[in-house]
DRENMI-282857 format. One line per field, with one value per residue: x, y, z of N, C-alpha, C in turn; residue in three letters. Coordinates in steps of 0.02 Angstrom, whole numbers, always signed. Atoms other than C-alpha are relative to their C-alpha. Layout:
BEGIN
nc1	X_...
nc2	Y_...
nc3	Z_...
cac1	X_...
cac2	Y_...
cac3	Z_...
cc1	X_...
cc2	Y_...
cc3	Z_...
residu	ALA_...
REM end
This chain:
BEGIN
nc1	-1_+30_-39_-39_+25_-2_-67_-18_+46_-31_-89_-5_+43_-70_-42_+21_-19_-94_+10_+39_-70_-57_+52_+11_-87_-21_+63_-23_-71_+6_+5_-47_-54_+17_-20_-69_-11_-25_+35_+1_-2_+32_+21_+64_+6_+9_+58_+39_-12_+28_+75_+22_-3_+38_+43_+23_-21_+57_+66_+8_+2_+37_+56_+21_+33_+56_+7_+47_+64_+57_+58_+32_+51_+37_-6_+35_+64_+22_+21_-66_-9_-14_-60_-78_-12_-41_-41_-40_-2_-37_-98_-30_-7_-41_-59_-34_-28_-31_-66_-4_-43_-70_-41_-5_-38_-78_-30_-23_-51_-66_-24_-55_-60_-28_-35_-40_+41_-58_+29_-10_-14_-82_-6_-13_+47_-10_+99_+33_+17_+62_+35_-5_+36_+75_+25_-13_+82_+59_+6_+37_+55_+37_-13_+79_+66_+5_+4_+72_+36_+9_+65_+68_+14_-6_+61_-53_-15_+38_+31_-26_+34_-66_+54_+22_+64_+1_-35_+31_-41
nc2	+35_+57_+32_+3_+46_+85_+14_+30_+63_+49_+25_+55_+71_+25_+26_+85_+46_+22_+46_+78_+55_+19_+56_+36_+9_+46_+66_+32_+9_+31_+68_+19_+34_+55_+58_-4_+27_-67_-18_-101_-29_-69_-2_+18_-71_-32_+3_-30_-79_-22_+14_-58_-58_+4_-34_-108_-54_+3_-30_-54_+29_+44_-39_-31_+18_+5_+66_+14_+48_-35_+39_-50_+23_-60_-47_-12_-28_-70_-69_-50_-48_+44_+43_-44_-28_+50_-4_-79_+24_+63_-28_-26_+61_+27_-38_-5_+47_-10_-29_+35_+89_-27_-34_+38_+32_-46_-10_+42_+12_-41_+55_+45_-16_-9_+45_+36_+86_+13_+70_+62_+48_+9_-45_-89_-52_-54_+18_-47_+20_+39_-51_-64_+13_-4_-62_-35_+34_-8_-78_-1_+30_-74_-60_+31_+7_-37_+10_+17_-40_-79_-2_+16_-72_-53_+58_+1_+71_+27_+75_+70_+65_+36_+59_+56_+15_+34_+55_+42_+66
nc3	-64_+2_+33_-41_-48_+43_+17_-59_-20_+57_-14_-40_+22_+28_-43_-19_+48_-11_-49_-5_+17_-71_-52_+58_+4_-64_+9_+58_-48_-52_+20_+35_-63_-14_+61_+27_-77_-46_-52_-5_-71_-2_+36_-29_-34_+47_+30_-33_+4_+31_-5_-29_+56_+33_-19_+6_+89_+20_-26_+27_+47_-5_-13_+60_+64_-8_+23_-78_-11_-45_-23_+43_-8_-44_+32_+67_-14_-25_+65_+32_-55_-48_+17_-8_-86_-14_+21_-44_-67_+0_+48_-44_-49_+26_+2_-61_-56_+57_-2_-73_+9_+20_-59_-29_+34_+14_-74_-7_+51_-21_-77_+4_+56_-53_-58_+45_+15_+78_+1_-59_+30_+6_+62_-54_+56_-17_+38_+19_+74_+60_-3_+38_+56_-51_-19_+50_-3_-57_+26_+45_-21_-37_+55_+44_-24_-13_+84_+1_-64_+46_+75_-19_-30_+76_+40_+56_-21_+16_-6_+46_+17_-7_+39_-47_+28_+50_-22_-15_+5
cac1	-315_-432_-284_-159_-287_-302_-134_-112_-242_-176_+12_-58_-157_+19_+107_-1_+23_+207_+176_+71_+216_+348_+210_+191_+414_+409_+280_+381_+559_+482_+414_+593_+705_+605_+610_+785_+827_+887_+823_+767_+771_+623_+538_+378_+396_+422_+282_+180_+227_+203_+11_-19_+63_-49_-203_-178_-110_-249_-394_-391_-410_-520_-641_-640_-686_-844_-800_-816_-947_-1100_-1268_-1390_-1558_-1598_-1515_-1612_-1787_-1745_-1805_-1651_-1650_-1627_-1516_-1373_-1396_-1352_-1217_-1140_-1158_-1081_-917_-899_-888_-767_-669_-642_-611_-506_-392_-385_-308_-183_-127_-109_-18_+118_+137_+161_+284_+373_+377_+465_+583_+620_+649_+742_+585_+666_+532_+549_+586_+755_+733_+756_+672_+686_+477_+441_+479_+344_+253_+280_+167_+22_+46_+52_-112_-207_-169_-209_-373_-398_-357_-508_-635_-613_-597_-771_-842_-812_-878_-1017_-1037_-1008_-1153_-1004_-989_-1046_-1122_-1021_-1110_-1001_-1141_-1181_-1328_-1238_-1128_-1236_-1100
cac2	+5164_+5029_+4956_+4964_+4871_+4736_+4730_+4684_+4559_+4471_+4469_+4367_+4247_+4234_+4218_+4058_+3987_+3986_+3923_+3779_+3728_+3738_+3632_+3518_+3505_+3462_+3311_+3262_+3275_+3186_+3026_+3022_+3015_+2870_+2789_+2832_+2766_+2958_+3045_+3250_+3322_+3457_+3413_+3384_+3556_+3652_+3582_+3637_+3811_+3814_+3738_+3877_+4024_+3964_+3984_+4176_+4234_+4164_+4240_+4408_+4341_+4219_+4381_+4479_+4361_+4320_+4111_+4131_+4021_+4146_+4093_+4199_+4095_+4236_+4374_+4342_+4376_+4547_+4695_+4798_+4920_+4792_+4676_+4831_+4882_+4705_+4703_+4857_+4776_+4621_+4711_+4812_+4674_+4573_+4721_+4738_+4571_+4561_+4697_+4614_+4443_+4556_+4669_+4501_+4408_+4544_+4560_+4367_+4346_+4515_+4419_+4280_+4360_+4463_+4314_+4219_+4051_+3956_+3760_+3618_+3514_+3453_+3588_+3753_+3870_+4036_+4040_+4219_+4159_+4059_+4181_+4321_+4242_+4217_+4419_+4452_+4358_+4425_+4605_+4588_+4499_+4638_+4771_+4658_+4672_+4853_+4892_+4810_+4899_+5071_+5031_+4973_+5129_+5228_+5115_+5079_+4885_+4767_+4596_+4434_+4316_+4170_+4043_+3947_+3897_+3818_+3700_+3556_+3407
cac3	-1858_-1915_-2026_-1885_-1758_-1899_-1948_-1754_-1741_-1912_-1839_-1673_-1764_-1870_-1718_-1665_-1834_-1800_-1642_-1691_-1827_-1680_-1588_-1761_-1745_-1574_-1595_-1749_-1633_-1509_-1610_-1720_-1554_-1500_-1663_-1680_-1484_-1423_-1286_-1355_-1178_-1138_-1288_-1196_-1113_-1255_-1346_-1209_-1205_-1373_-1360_-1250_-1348_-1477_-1390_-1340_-1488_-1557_-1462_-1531_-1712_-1661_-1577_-1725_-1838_-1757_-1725_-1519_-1459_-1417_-1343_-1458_-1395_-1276_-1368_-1540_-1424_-1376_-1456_-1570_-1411_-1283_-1391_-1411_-1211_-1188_-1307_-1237_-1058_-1123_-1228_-1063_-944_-1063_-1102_-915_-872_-1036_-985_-804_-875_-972_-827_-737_-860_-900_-704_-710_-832_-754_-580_-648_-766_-583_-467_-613_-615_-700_-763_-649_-793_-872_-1011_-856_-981_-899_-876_-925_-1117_-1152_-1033_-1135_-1263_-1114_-1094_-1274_-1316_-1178_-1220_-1392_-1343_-1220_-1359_-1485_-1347_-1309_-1506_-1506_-1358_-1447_-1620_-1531_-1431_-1605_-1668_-1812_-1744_-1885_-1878_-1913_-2017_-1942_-2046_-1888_-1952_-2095_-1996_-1963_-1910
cc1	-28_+59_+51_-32_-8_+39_+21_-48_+41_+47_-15_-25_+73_+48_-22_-1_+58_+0_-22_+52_+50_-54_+12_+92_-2_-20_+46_+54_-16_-7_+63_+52_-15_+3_+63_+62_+55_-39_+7_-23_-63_-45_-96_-52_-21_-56_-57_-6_-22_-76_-26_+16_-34_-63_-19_-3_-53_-70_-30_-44_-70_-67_-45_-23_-59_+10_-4_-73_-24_-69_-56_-72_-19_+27_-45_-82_-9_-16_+96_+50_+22_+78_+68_+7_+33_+66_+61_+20_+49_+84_+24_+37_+55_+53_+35_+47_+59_+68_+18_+47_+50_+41_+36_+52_+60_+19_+15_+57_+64_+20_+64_+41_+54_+39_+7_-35_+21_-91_+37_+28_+65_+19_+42_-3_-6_-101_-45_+2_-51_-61_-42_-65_-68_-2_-29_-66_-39_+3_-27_-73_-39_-23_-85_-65_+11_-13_-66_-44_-14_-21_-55_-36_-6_-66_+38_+22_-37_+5_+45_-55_+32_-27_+14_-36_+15_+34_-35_+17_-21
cc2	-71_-80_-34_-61_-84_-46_-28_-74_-51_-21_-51_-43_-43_-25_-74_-43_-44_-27_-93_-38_-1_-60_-52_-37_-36_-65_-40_-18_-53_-72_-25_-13_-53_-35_-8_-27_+73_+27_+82_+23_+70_+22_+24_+71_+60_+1_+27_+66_+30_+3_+66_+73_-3_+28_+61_+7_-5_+28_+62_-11_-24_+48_+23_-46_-29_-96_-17_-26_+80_-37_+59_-19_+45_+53_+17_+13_+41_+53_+24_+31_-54_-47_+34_+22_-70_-31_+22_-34_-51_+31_+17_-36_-45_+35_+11_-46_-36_+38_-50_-54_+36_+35_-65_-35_+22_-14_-83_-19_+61_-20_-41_+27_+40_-57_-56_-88_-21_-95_-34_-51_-19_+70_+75_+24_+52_+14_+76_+9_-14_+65_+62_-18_+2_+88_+47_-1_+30_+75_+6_-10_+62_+79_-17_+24_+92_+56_-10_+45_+77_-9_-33_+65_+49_-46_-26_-92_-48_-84_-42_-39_-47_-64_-62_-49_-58_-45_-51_-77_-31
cc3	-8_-40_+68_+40_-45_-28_+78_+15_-49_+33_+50_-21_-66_+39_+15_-61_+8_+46_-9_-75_+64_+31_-45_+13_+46_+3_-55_+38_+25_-16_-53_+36_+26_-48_-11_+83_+37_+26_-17_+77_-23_-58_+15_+37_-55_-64_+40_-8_-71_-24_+10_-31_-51_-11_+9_-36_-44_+2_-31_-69_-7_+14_-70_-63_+21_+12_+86_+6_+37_+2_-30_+19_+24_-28_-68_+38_-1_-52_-40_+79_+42_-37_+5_+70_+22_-33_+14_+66_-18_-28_+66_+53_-11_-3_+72_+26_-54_+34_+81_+0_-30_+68_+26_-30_-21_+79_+6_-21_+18_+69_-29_-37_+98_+39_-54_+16_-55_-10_+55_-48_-24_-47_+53_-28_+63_+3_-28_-70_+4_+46_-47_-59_+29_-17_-66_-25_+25_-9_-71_+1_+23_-48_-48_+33_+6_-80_-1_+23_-18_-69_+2_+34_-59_-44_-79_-7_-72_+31_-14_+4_+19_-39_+58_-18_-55_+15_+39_-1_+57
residu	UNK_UNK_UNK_UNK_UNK_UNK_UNK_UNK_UNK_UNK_UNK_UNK_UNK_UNK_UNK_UNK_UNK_UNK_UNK_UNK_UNK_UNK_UNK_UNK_UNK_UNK_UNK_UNK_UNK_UNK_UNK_UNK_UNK_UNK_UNK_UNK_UNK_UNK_UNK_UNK_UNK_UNK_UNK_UNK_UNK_UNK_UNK_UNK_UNK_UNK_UNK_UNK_UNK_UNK_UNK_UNK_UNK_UNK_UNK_UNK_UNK_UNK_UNK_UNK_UNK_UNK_UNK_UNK_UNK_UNK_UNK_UNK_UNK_UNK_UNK_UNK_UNK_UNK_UNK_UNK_UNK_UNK_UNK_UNK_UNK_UNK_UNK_UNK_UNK_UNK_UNK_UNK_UNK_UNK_UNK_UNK_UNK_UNK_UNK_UNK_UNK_UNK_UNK_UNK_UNK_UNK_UNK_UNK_UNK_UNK_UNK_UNK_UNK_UNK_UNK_UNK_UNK_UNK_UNK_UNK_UNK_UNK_UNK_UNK_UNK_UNK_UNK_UNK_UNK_UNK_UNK_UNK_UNK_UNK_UNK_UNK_UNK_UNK_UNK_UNK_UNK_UNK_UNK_UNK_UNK_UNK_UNK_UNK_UNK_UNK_UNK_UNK_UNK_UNK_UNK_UNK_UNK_UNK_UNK_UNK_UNK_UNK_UNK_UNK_UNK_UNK_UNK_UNK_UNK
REM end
């Protein structure tokens, strides 16, 4: 199981790779039609979409490897006991509001795919594509924190070293 859940995390942090070349393309499109005096239509759009598919897909990835900004000043006071009750409290709370942005984000993306939203822009991108990448993200994400939340409950959770400490820019 543990392979599977990591083999899923890997693939979205692969997905936002691919994203952020498509993002890297578009940026390149965009400054070679102006140098080249043609007009790429929807370029502007599609780089967007892919910004943002970036970001989710990313999040998951980004949990599990320990590189989320946490605020540890008041966590490194508490006793052991206290620090994992607040741990626990904190996974639970995320994992909730975690699955919450996923529910939300599939039901967004299945809205518009329903009443056929189409962009406002010249591109008319069908908007539950780039969606799909908001819902995909945010479930994975949701999946990371809840993942957490039980091998924290199994006292099985370890530590990331993320060497905070050692980045002093």
């Amino acid at each position: 199981m543990r392979r599977l859940l990591d083999g899923i995390y890997h693939s979205a942090a692969t997905l936002a790779a691919l994203c952020m070349i498509g993002l890297l393309a578009m940026v390149m499109l965009s400054i070679v039609s102006r140098l080249l005096g043609f007009n790429a239509r929807g370029v502007d759009a599609y780089a967007g979409y892919l910004m943002a598919g970036a970001g989710f897909l990313a999040l998951a990835h980004t949990l599990k490897s320990g590189e989320h900004i946490r605020v540890t000043l008041f966590l490194n006071r508490l006793s052991t006991a206290a620090q994992r009750r607040l741990e626990l409290w904190c996974l639970g709370f995320a994992s909730l509001l975690s699955c919450l942005l996923a529910f939300y984000s599939a039901r967004l993306a299945w809205q518009s795919h329903q009443f056929n939203d189409i962009s406002t822009g010249v591109d008319a991108t069908p908007l539950w594509l780039p969606q799909l990448s908001m819902a995909l993200g945010t479930f994975v994400f949701a999946l990371a924190f809840v993942d957490d939340f039980v091998l924290e409950l199994l006292g099985k959770r370890q530590p990331i070293a993320n060497g905070e400490l050692l980045r002093n820019e």
